[in-house]
N, C-alpha and C positions, 0 to 999 in steps of 0.2 A: 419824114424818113422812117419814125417807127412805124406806122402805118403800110409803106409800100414793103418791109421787113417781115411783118405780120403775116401779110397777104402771101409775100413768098412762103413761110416756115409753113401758113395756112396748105396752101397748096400741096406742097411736098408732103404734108403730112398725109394727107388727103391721096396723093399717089402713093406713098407707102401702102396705105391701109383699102387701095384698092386691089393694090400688087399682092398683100397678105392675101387678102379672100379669094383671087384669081389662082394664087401657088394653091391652097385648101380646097379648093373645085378641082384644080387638076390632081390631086392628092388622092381626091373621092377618085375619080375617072380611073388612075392606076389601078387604086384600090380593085373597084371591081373590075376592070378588064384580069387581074391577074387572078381575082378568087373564080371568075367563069374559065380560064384557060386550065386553071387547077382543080377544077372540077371536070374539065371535059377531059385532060390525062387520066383522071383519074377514073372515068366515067370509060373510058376507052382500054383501059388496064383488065376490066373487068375482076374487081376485087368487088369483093362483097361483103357485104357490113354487118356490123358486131352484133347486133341483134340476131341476125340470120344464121350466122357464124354458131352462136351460142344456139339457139334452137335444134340447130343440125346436128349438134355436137350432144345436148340432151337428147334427144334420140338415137343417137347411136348408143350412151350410153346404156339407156332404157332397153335396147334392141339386146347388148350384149348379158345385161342382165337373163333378160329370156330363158334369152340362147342357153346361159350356163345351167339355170334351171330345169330347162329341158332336157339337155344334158345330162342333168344329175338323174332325174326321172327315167332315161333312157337307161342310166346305168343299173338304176335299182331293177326296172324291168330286167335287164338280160339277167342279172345276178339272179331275182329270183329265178327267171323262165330256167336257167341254167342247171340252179338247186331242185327244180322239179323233174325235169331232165336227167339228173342223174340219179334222184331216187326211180323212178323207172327205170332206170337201164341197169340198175345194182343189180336187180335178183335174177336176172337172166343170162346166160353165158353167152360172148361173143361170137363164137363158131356154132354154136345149137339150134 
């Protein structure tokens, strides 16, 4: 009797622990079927990654920098062209 007892608990244990590994394979499967669906959303969304994100984003920076400095350079140009311009135009009368 302990014997045929054995062999049963043997067993069962044995279907438990082939049941655990079968649930852990289908665990895996879920796993990646959901990270491919969540990537192909995301992939379809067209959202773009942080890396790129930030690159883009330094360059525009960089770009606005420029911009203001050119900017400033423009201004001093006209100010001066302006200050030459009207030393010129002082010692002459408007109607003459």
């Amino acid at each position: 009797m302990t014997q045929t007892n054995n062999r049963f608990f043997d067993e069962i244990g044995r279907l438990m622990n082939d049941a655990a590994g079968a649930a852990q394979g289908v665990k895996r499967e879920i796993d990646t079927v959901m990270r491919s669906q969540a990537e192909r959303i995301l992939r379809d969304l067209d959202l773009v990654k942080r890396e790129e994100f930030e690159a883009v984003k330094d360059m525009a920076r960089l770009a606005r920098e420029e911009n203001e400095a050119l900017k400033a350079r423009i201004d001093a140009l006209e100010t001066r062209l302006g200050a030459s311009t009207g030393d010129a135009g002082a010692g002459s009368a408007p109607g003459a």
